[in-house]
C-alpha angles and dihedrals in degrees: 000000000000139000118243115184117171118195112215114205120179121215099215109113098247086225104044097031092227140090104273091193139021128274110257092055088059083044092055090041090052090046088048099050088053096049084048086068095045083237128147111241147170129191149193142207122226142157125231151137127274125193106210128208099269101050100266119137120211137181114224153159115250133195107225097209107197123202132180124212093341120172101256090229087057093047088049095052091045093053086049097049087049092050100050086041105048087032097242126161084230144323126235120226128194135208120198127157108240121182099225125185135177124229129192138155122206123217 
């Protein structure tokens, strides 16, 4: 069995409520990061509602960073790094096991 943990960060300014930039430069920030840490990664992009702290609801779109059998200490630095970056609250991460194979068929 493997370790999937996905990392959700929202694109909503924590502050203004709304999406400062477009899409594909929080896209190129998140790449980069991950390539920083030298991880392999996929990612998605989805839309969804966050409650804040405070009690404020807001609609947003969310990266949705995947990462398979990553150190902890690594997946916490690299949450850190994308919530100071794209200026979130926080930012939720998720751990499931996953059983996870490869395929392939040679010619």
């Amino acid at each position: 069995m493997m370790t999937e943990t996905r990392i959700y960060v929202g694109l909503n300014d924590s502050e203004t409520l709304e999406q400062k930039f477009d899409t594909e430069k929080y896209a190129n920030i998140l790449k980069n990061v991950c390539r920083s840490y030298k991880v392999a990664f996929s990612f998605s992009l989805q839309q969804g509602g966050y409650i804040h702290e405070d009690g404020r609801f807001s609609q947003e779109n969310t990266l949705v960073l995947s990462l398979m059998d990553a150190d902890n200490s690594v997946v916490n630095e690299i949450a850190k790094d994308l919530c100071v970056f794209f200026h979130q609250e926080s930012v939720m991460i998720t751990e499931n096991a996953v059983r996870a194979y490869f395929v392939n068929e040679k010619l």
